[in-house]
C-alpha positions in Angstrom: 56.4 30.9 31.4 55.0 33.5 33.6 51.0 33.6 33.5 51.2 37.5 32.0 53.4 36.2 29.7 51.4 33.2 28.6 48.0 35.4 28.7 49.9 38.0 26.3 50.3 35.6 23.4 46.6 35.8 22.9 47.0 39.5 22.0 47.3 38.2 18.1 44.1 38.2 16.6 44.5 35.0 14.7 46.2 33.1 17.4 43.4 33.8 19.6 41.0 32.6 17.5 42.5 29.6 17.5 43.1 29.1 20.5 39.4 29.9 20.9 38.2 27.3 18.6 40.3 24.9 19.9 39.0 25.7 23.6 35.2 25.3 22.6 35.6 21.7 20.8 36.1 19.6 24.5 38.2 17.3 22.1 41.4 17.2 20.0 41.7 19.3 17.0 43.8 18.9 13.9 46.1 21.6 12.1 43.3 21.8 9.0 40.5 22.1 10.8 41.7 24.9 13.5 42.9 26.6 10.1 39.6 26.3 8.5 38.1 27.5 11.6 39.9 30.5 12.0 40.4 31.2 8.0 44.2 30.8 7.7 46.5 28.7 6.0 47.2 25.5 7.3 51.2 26.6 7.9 50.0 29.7 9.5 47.6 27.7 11.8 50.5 25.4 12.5 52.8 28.0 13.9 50.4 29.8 16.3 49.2 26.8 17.4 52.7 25.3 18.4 53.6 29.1 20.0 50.2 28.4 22.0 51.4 24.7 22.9 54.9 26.8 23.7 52.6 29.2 25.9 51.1 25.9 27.9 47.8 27.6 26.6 47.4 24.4 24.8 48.7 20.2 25.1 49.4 18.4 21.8 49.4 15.1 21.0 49.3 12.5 17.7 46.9 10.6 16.2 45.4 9.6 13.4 42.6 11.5 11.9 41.4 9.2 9.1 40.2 6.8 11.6 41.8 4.1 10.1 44.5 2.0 11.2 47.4 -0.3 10.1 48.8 -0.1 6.4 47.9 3.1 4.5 46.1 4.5 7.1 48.7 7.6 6.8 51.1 9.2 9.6 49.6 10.3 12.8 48.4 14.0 13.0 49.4 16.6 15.6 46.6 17.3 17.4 46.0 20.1 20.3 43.5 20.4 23.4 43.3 23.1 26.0 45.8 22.9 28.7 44.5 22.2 32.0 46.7 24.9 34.1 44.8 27.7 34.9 46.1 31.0 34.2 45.1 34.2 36.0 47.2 37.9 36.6 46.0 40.8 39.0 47.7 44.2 39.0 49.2 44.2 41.7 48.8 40.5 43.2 46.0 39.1 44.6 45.2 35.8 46.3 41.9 34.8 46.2 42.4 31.4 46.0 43.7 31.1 49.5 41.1 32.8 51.1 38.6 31.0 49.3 39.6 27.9 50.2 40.4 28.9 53.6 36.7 29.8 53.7 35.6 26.9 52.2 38.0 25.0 54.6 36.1 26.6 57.9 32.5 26.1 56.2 33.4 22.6 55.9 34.8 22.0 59.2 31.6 23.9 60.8 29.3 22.0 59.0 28.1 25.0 56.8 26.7 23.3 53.4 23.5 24.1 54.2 23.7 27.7 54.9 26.6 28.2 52.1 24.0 27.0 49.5 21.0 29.1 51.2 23.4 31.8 50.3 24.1 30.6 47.1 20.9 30.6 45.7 20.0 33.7 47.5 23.2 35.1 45.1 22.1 33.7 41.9 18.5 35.3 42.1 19.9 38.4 43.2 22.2 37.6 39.3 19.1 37.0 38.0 17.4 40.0 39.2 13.8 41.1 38.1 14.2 38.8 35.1 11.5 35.6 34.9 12.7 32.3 35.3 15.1 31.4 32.0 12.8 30.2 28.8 14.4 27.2 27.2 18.0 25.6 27.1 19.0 28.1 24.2 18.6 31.2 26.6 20.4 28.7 29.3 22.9 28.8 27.1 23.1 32.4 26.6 23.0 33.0 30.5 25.3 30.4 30.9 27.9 31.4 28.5 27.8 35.1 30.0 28.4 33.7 33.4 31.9 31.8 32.1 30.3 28.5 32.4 31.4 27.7 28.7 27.9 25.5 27.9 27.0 23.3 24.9 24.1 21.4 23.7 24.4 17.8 24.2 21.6 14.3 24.4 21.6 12.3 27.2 18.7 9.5 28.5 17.0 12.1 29.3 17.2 14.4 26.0 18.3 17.9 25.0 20.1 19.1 27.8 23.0 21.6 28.3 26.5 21.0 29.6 29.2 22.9 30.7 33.4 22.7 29.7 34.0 25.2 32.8 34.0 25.0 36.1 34.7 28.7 37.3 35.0 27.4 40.5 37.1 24.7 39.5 40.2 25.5 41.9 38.4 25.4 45.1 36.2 22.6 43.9 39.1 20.3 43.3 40.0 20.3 47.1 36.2 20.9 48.7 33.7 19.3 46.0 30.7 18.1 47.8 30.7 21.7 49.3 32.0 23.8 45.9 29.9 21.7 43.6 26.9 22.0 46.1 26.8 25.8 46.0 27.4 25.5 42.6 24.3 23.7 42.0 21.8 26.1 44.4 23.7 29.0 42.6 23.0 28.0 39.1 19.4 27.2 40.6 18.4 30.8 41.6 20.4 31.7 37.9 17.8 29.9 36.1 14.6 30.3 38.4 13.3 27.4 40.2 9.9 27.8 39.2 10.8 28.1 35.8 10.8 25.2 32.8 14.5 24.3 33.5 16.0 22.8 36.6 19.9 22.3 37.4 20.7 18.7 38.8 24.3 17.1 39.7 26.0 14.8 37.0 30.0 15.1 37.4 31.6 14.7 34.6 36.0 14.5 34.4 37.4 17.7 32.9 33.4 19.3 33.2 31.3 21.7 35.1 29.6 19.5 37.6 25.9 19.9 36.5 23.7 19.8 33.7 20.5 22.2 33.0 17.8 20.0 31.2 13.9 20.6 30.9 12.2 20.2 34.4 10.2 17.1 34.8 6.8 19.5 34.9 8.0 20.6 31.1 8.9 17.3 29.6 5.3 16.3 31.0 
């Protein structure tokens, strides 16, 4: 399926709020609860959310949702994530891909990290504009969100902190990632204000945005 054609299935209301629950959980989502979610009836959910698996908007799978096993632990459930493939249209075409990762290519080559994150974080300030540094992890999250980073609340060692499902960068950073996911860092850096009570700091995770925003070490202190 063409990407316009794939993007266009999103124009029903309820099938995009589905697909939009489904794409915020980071995990696999039954028929009831997406239909609870978006207020429909379980066979209604069912149907959008196969024309969305259709679509390649969104993988399926089986399992069981009782989290039980062996005798009477019921039939394994359909379940759906968001599909990996990216989808993008531009009236008329564009390729900004290629020239981004030519550009990463030569920055690479030249030995350019340094400068490329210089730039970076000159960028995110400039984002940030007269603003002061961001608050607290729930106007990270706001910021964040806004900026297509798709962030959630999560606990690590360390404590509260804020992750993110998306990687708007994640194309280029799947060929170049010690140079992609450096910007990345020294961009979200200037974003959030380095004087400020939060600091960005590199933990990779699979299928996640590179780095996590947490209190800075002056804050928790």
């Amino acid at each position: 399926m063409e990407d316009i054609d794939a993007i266009a299935v999103l124009q029903d209301p309820v099938r995009r709020r589905l697909y939009e629950y489904v794409a915020a959980q980071g995990r696999e989502v039954g028929r009831n609860e997406a239909a609870e979610a978006a207020g429909v009836a379980r066979t209604l959910a069912a149907h959008h959310l196969d024309r969305l698996a259709e679509a390649g908007l969104l993988e399926t799978g089986s399992r069981r949702l009782t989290g039980r096993s062996g005798p009477g632990a019921g039939r394994p459930a359909k379940v759906y994530t968001r599909a990996r493939t990216e989808r993008s249209v531009s009236l008329p075409a564009r390729d900004y891909r290629t020239a981004a990762e030519l550009l990463a290519e030569a920055a690479e080559e030249a030995g350019l990290d340094a400068g490329l994150c210089a730039a970076a974080r000159r960028r995110g300030e400039a984002l940030r504009g007269p603003a002061e540094p961001c608050g607290g992890l729930a106007e990270a999250l706001e910021l964040l969100a806004a900026r297509g980073y798709e962030p959630y609340p999560a606990e690590d060692a360390a404590g509260q902190v804020v992750r993110m499902r998306n990687c708007p960068f994640h194309a280029v950073a799947e060929h170049f990632p010690p140079l992609v996911c450096g910007m990345n860092l020294a961009l979200l850096e200037g974003l959030l204000g380095a004087d400020g009570p939060l600091r960005a700091r590199m933990d990779p995770r699979p299928g996640e945005c590179c780095v996590v925003v947490e209190p800075s070490k002056n804050n928790i202190d």
